[in-house]
C-alpha positions in Angstrom: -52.3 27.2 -14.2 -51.3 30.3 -15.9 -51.8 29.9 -19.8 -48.3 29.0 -20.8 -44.9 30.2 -21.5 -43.8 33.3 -23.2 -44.2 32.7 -27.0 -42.0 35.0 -29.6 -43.2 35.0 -33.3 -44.8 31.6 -32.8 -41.4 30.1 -30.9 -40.5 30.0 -27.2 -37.7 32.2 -26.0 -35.8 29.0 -25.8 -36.6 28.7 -29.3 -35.1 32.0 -30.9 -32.1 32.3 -28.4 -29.3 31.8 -31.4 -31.6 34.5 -33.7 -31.2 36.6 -30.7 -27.3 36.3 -30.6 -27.9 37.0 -34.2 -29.1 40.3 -33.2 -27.0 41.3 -30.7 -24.1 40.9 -33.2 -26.3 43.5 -35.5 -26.7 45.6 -32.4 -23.2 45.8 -31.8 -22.2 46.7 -35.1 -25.0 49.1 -34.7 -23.1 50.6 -31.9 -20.1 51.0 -34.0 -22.0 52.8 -36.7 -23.4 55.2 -34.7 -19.8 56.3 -32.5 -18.1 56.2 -36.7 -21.0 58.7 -37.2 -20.8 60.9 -34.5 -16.7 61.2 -35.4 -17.5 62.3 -38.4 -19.8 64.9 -37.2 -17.8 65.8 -34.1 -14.3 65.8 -34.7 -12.1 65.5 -31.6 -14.7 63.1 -30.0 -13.1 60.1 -27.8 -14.5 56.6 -27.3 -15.4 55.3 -24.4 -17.4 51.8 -24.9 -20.6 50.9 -26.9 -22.1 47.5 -26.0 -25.0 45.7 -27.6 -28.0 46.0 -24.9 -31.0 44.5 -24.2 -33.0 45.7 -27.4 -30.9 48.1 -28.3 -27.4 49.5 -28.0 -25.4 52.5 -26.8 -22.0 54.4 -26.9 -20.7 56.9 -24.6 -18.4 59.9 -25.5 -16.3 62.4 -24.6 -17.2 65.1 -26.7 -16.5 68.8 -26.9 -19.9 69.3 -28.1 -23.1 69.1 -26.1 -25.2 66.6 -27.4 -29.0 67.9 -27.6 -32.0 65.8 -29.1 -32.0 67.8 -32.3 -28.3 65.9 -32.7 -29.9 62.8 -33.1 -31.8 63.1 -36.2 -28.6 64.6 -38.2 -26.7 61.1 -36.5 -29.4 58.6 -37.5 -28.6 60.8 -41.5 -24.8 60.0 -41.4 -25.6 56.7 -40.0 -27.6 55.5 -42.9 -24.9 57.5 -45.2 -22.4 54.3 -44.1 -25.0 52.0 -44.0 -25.9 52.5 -47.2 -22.1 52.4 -48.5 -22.1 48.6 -47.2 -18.7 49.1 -45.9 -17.2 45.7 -44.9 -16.0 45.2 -40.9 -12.4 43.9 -40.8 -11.2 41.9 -38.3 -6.8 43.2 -37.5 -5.1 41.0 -34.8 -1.8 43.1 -32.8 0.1 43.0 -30.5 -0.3 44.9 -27.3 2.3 47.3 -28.3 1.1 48.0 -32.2 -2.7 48.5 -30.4 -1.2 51.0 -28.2 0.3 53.0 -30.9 -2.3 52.4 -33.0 -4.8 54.4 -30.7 -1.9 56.7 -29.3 -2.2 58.4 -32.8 -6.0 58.3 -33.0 -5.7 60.0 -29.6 -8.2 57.9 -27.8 -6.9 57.7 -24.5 -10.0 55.9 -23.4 -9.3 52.8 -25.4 -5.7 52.7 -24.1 -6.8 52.7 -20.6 -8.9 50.0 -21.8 -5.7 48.5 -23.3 -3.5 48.4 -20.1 -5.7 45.5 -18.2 -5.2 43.1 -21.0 -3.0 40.6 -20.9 -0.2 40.5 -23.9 -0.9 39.2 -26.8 -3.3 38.8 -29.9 -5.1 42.0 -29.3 -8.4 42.3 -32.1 -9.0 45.9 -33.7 -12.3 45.9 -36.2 -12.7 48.5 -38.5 -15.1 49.9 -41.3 -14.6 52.9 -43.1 -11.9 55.6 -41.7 -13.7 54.0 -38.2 -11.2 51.8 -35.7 -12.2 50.2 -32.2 -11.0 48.3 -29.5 -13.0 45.1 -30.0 -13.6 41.3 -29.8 -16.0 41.1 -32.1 -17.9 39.8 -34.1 -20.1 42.0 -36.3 -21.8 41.5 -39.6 -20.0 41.2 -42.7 -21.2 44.2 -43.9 -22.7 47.8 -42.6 -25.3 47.5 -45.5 -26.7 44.1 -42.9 -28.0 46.9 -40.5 -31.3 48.0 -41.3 -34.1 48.7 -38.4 -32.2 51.2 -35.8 -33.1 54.6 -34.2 -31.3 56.4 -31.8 -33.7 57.6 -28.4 -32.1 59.2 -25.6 -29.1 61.1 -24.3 -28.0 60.6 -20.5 -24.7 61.1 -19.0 -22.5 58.6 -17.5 -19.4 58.0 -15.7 -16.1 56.3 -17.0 -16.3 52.8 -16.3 -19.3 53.5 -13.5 -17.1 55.6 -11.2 -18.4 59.1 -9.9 -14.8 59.8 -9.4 -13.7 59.8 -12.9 -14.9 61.9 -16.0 -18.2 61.7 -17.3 -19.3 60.9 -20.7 -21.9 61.6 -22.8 -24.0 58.2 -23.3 -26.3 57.7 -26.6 -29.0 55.1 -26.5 -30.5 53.8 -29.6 -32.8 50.4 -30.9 -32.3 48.1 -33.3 -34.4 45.1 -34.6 -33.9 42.8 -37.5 -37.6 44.0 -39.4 -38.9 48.1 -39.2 -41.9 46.3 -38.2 -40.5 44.9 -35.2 -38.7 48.4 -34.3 -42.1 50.3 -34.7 -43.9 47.9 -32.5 -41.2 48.0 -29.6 -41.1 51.7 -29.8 -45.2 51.7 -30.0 -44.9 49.4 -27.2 -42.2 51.8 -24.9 -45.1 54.8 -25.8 -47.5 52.7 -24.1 -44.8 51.4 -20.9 -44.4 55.6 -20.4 -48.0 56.1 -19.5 -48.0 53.1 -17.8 -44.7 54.2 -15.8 -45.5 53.3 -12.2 -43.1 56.4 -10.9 -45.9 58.7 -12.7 -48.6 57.0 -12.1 -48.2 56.2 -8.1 -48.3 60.0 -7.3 -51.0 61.0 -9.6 -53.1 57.9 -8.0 -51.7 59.5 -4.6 -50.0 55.9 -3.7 -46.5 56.5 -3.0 -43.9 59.4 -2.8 -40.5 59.1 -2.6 -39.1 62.4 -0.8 -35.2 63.6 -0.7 -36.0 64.6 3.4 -36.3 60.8 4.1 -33.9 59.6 1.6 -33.6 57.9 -2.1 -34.4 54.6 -2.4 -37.0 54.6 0.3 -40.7 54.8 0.1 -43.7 56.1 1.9 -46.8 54.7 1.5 -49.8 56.9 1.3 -53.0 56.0 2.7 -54.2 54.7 -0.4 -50.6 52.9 -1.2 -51.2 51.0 2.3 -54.2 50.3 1.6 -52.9 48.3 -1.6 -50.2 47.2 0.5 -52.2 45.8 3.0 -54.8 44.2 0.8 -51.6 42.2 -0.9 -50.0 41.3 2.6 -53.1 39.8 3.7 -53.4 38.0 0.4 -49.9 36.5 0.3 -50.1 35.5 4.2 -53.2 33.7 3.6 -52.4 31.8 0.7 -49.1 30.9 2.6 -51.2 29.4 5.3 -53.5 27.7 2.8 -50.0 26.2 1.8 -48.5 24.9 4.7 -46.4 27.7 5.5 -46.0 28.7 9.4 -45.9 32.5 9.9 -42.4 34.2 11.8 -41.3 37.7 12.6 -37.5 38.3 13.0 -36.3 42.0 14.2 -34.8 44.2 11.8 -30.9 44.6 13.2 -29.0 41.7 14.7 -25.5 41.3 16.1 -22.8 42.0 13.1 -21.9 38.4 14.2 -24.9 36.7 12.4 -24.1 37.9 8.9 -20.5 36.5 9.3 -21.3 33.3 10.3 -23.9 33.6 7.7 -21.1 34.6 5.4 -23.3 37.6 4.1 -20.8 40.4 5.9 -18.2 38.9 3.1 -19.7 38.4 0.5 -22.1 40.9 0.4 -20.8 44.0 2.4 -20.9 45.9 -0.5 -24.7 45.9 -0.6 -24.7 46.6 3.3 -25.5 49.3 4.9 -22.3 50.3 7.4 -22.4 48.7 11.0 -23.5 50.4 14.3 -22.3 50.4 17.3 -24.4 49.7 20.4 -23.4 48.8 23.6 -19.9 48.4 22.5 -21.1 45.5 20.2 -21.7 46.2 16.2 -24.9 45.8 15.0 -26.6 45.2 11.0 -29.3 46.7 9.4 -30.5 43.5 8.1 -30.1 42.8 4.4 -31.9 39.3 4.2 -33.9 37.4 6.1 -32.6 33.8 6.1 -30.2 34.2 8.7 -33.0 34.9 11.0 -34.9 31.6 9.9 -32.1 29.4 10.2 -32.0 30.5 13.7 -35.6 29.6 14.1 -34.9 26.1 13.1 -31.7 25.7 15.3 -33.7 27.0 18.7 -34.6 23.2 18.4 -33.4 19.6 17.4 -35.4 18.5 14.7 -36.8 15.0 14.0 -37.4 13.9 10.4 -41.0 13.6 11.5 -41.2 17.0 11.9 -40.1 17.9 8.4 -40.8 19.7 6.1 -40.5 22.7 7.7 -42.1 26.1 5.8 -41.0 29.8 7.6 -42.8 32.5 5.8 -42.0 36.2 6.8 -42.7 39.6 5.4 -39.6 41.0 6.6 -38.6 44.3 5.5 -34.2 44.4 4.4 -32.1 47.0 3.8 -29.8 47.3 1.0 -27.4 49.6 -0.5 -28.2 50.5 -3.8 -26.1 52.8 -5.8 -27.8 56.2 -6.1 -28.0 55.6 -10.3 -29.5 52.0 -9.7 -32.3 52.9 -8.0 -36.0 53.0 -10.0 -39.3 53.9 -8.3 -40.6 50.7 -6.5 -38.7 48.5 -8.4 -35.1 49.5 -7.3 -35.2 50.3 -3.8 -32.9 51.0 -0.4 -35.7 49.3 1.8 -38.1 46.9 1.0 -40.4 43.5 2.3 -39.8 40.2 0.9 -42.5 37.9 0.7 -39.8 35.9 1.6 -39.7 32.1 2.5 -37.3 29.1 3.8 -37.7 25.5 3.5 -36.4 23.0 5.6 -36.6 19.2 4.0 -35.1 15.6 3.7 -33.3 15.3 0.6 -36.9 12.6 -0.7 -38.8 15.9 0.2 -37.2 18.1 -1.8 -39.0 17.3 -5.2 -42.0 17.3 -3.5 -41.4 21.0 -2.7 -40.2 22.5 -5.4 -43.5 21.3 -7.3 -45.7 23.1 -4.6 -43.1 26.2 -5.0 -43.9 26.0 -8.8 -47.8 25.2 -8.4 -47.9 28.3 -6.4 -46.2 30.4 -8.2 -48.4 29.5 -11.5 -52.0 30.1 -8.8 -50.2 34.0 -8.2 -49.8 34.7 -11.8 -53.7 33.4 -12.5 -55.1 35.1 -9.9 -52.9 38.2 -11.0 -53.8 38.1 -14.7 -50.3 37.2 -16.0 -50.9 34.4 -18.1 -47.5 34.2 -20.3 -44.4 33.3 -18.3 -40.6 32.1 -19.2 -38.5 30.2 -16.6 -34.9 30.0 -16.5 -32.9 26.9 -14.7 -29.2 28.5 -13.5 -27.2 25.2 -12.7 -23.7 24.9 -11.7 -20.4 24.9 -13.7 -19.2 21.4 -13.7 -15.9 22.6 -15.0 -15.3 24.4 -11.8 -16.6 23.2 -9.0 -14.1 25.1 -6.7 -16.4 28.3 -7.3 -19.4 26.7 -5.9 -20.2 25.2 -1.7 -22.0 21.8 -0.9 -21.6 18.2 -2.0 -21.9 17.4 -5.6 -24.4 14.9 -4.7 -26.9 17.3 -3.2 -26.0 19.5 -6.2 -27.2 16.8 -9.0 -30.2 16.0 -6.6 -31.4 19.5 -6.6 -30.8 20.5 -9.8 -32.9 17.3 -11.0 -35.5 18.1 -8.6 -36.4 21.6 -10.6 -35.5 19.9 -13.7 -38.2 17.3 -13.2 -40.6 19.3 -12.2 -40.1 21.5 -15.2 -40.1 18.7 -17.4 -43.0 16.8 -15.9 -45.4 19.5 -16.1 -44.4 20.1 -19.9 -42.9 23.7 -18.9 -40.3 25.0 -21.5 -37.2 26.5 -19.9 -34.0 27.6 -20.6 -30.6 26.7 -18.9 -27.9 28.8 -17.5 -25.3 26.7 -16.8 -22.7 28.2 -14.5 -25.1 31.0 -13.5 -26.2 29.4 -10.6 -25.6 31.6 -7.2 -22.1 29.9 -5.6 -24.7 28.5 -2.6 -27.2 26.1 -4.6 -29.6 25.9 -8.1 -32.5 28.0 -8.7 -35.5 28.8 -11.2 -36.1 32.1 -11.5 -39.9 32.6 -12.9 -40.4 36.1 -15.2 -44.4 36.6 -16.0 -45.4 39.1 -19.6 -47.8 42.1 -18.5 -50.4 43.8 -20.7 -48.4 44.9 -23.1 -45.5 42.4 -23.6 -42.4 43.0 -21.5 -41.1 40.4 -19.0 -40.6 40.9 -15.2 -38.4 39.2 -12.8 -41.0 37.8 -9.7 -40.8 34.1 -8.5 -37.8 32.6 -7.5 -36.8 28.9 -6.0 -33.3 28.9 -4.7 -31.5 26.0 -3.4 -29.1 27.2 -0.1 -26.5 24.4 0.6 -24.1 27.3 2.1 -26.4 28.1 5.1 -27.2 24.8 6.7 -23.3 23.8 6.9 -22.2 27.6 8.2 -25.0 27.2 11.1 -24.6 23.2 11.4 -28.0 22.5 10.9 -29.2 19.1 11.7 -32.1 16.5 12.3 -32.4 13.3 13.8 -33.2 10.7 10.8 -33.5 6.6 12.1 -30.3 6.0 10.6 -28.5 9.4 13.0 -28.1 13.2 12.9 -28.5 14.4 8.9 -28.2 18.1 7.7 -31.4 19.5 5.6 -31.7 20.8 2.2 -32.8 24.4 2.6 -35.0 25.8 -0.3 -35.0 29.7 -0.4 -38.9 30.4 -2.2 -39.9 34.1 -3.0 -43.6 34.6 -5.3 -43.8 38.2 -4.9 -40.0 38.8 -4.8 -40.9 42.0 -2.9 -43.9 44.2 -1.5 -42.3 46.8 -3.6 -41.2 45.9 -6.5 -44.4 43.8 -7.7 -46.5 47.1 -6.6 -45.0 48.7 -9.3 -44.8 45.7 -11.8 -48.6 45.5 -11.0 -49.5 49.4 -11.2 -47.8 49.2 -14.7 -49.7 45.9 -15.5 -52.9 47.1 -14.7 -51.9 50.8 -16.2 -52.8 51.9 -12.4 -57.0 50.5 -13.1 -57.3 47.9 -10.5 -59.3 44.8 -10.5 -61.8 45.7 -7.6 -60.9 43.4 -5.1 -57.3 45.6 -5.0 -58.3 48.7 -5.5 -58.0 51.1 -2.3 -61.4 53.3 -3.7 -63.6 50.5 -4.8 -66.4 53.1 -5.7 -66.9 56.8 -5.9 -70.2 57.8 -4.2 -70.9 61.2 -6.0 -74.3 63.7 -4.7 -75.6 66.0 -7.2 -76.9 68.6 -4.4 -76.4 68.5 -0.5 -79.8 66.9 -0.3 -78.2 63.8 -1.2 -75.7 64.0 1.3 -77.7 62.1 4.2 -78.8 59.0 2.0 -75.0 58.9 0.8 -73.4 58.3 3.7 -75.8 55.9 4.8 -74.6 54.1 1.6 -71.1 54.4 2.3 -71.6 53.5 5.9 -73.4 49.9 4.6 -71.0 49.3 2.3 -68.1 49.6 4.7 -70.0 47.4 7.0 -70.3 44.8 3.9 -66.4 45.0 3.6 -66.0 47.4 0.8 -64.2 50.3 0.2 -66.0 53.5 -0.7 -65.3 57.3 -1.0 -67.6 59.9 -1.1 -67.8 62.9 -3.0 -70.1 65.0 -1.8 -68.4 68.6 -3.2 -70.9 71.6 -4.0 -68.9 71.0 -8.0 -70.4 70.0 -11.9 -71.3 66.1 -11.8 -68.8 66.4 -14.7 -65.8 67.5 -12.7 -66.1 65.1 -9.9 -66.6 62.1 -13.1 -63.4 62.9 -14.3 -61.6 63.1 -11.4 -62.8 59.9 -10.2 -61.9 58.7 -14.0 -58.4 60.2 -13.6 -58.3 58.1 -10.0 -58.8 54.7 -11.7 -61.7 53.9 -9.3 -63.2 50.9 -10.6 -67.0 52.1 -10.4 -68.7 55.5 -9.5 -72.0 56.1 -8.2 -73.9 58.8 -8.8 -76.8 59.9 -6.2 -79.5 62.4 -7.5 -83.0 63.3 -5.7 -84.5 60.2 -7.6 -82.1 57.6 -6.7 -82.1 59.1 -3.3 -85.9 59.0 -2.5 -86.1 55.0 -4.2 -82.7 53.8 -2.6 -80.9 52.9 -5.5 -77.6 53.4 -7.3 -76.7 54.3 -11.0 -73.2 53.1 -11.4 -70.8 54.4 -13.9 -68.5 51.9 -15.6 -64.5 52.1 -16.2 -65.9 52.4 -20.0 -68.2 55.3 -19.3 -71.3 53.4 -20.0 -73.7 53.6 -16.9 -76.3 51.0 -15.6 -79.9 51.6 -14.9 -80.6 52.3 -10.9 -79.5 49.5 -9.2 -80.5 48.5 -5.6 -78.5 49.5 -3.0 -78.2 45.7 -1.8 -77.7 44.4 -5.3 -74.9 47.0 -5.9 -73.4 45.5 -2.8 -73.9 41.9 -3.6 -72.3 42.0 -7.1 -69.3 43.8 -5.5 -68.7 41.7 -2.8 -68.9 38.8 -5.7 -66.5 40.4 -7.5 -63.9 40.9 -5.0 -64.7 37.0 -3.5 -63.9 35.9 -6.9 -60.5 38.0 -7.3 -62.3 39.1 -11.2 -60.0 40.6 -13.1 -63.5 42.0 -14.9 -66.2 44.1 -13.7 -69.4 41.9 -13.3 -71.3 44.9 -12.6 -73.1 45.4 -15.8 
């Protein structure tokens, strides 16, 4: 079990929700500070829109001025001028019509635009200062409230998201309730950039993402499938260990499958376009349930014979927005460890707890031990936007509830959020150095099994199942990168594609070296030689630079006894070492998935 949930300032992140809506109002108000201050310094500048964000906020402009970094220093100055002069946010209610000549004279064009999809009446206008925006509010009383900001980055971005229309000048910036809290997020991002796996995956000589083949879509290098093959095998074992039955579906089917499935209508926006073969359209797949519920269907099903447990690594293909798309983590193509349930409405509890269980073994043997779960449940108020009986619907979400509850996990609730097809708990695990990533999901799917009339024979007649949709990795891809950035690219050995460097001193080493490498390969390790004509000191630091867990250096004396000095990660080296005990304590290493070197 991993250690626990995710713990803010001694409360869960269930706990310190309402502080953060606090904060988001102070972010917001932030927001409006900063586009006030940037009027001021750049007169004729329009508005576009300036939400609160996730730690932080940002505006985007349309300004005759090109922004450059050196602009954000004099901002942050007029920013604390207004700040300091505590001026008070009003709250003015209008009409449509007196908002529309209100910013017809302030020229903002944007905000009109913005003004034109909504609905007559009460329209709210906050201002502060000689500042005025388009806004529901709320903020603080007071600019004087806002005290922990600074602005970061510049990008640009499109009106409203559309490549089509004119683009803005965006401005990012942080804010936190305590300068102590802003300096450790900000300590925290220096640390996240040298972690960055889209850095660190080339320099390691992993991955490459290359315009001839396309954005979005990855190649592997040898070392990168090694890693890739090392968590494949992983994941595929454990699934077996867990009663899961292995399947392989092809990676285009008849444009037919996804609408039955219903994923050609509600999804087509993420699809790739159609082909054509044979006078027939064919889909690039985009998921891989379709293909399981198929599985099931290719036979009637008893009761006996549930629960049913499809594990695939199927590769999808999706269509990201060019902007979206981020390294390993924001993809066009990529594998889902991805996994389908079929079960009797008593089973489904059952399940769900093994989902969890599971989930929490991955994160130990992974060395996330912090974790927050989130429960998205239906909208009771409108049950027209979701499929399925509202039986099965209380049944499930009790199921994850219980489980939750039993097993003294916090959580927080989402109601409404829920997908419109069934309940799920999505599981987010805390890295090295504090942030929170999106892995493990367990999705109920009651739109599936009615669209493909799924059925088994109970005692009592033909019943549908409840279908469980059950992700640990999420994808191949994306928790590569979460863990490249976890481990800050340093491997536990039994992941690493170069468990040890073998490095000569001369070329008379070179014989006794590759005998080395040759037994270790044989003992199901992964070696590299080095056996350059370069300075010992060169070919340390490279191998230091590679993240290889351990390198062994060979000189005439370790040579002529037939031992190995090993240097650690922490540059400390051991005395010569046998090459059989070098072996041993390596292969225990990797049989024990150690997230330590027991090498000492």
């Amino acid at each position: 079990m991993a250690s626990g949930p995710v713990v803010v300032a001694g409360r869960t992140i269930a706990q310190t929700s309402m502080e953060n809506n606090d904060l988001q109002i102070k972010r917001h108000s932030c927001a409006h500070v900063m586009a006030q201050a940037v009027q001021q310094l750049f007169p004729g500048t329009k508005l576009g829109i300036g939400p609160a964000i996730e730690n932080g906020f940002y505006y985007d402009f349309d300004c005759p001025h090109q922004f450059v970094p050196e602009d954000l220093k004099a901002i942050e100055t007029k920013m604390k001028e207004i700040i300091k002069a505590r001026q008070p946010f009003e709250r003015k209610e209008m009409s449509k019509a007196e908002a529309k000549a209100f910013f017809e004279k302030r020229g903002e064009t944007y905000k009109l635009e913005l003004l034109e999809e909504l609905p007559d009446g009460e329209i709210t206008v906050y201002t502060n200062g000689d500042y005025a925006d388009l806004c529901r509010g709320p903020h603080v009383e007071h600019t004087g409230k806002i005290n922990s900001f600074k602005l970061t980055t510049i990008a640009g971005a499109y009106w409203r998201g559309d490549e089509k229309r004119p683009m803005l000048q965006r401005i990012y910036g942080l804010c936190f309730n305590t300068k102590d809290e802003l300096n450790a997020y900000v300590k925290q991002q220096e640390e996240a950039a040298k972690r960055d796996h889209r850095k660190l995956g080339p320099e390691l000589d992993l991955f490459s993402i290359n315009d001839h083949v396309g954005p979005g879509l990855i190649l592997m290098h040898p070392k990168g499938g090694m890693l890739r093959k090392i968590l494949e095998d992983w994941i595929k074992e454990q699934n077996l260990k867990h009663g899961y039955d292995l399947v392989v579906s092809p990676h285009i089917a008849r444009l037919h499958l996804f609408e039955i499935s219903g994923h050609a209508g509600f999804y087509s926006d993420s699809m790739f376009h159609p082909m054509e073969v044979d006078g027939e359209k064919y889909q690039i797949k985009p998921m891989n349930c379709p293909f399981h519920v198929e599985i099931y269907n290719t036979h009637l099903r008893s009761y006996r014979d549930l629960p049913l447990r499809f594990s695939e690594l199927g590769t999808v293909y999706r269509y990201e927005r060019s902007g979206a798309l981020h390294g390993l983590l924001r993809v066009r193509g990529f594998t889902q460890d991805d996994a389908h349930i079929f079960c009797t409405p008593e089973q489904v509890e059952d399940e769900v707890k093994q989902c969890f269980e599971f989930a929490m073994h991955i994160f130990k043997t992974f060395g996330f031990e912090k974790y927050a779960v989130e429960l998205s449940t239906r909208d009771p108020e409108h049950p027209e936007h979701f499929t399925g009986d509202v039986a099965d619907w209380e049944r499930a979400e009790n199921a994850l509830k219980h489980v939750l509850e039993t097993n003294n996990i916090p959580y927080t609730t989402h109601a409404g959020e829920a997908a419109f097809y069934g309940p799920k708990i999505d599981i987010k695990v805390m890295d090295a150095i504090g942030r929170l990533w999106q892995l493990s999901t367990i999705q109920f799917d009651f739109n599936l099994p009615q669209r493909f009339n799924l059925e088994y024979v109970a005692p009592e007649g033909r019943k549908r199942p409840i279908m469980v949709h059950r992700a640990m990795f999420g994808s191949i891809e994306r928790f590569t990168g979460v863990i490249i950035e976890h481990y800050a690219g340093w491997f536990p050995l039994w992941l690493a594609p170069v468990q040890i460097k073998l490095l000569t001193l001369t070329d008379d080493q070179i014989p006794f070296a590759k005998e080395v490498a040759a037994k270790m390969r044989e003992a199901g390790l992964r070696p590299e030689l080095d056996i350059r004509p370069e300075k010992l000191g060169l070919k340390i630091r490279e191998a230091h630079m590679q993240r290889i867990p351990y390198t062994a250096i060979i000189g005439a004396k370790e040579a002529a006894e037939g031992k190995l000095t090993v240097r650690l990660k922490g540059g400390e080296n051991t005395q010569p070492l046998p090459v059989d005990e070098v072996i041993a304590k390596m292969q225990e290493e990797v049989k024990s998935y150690s997230l330590t070197n027991l090498l000492k």
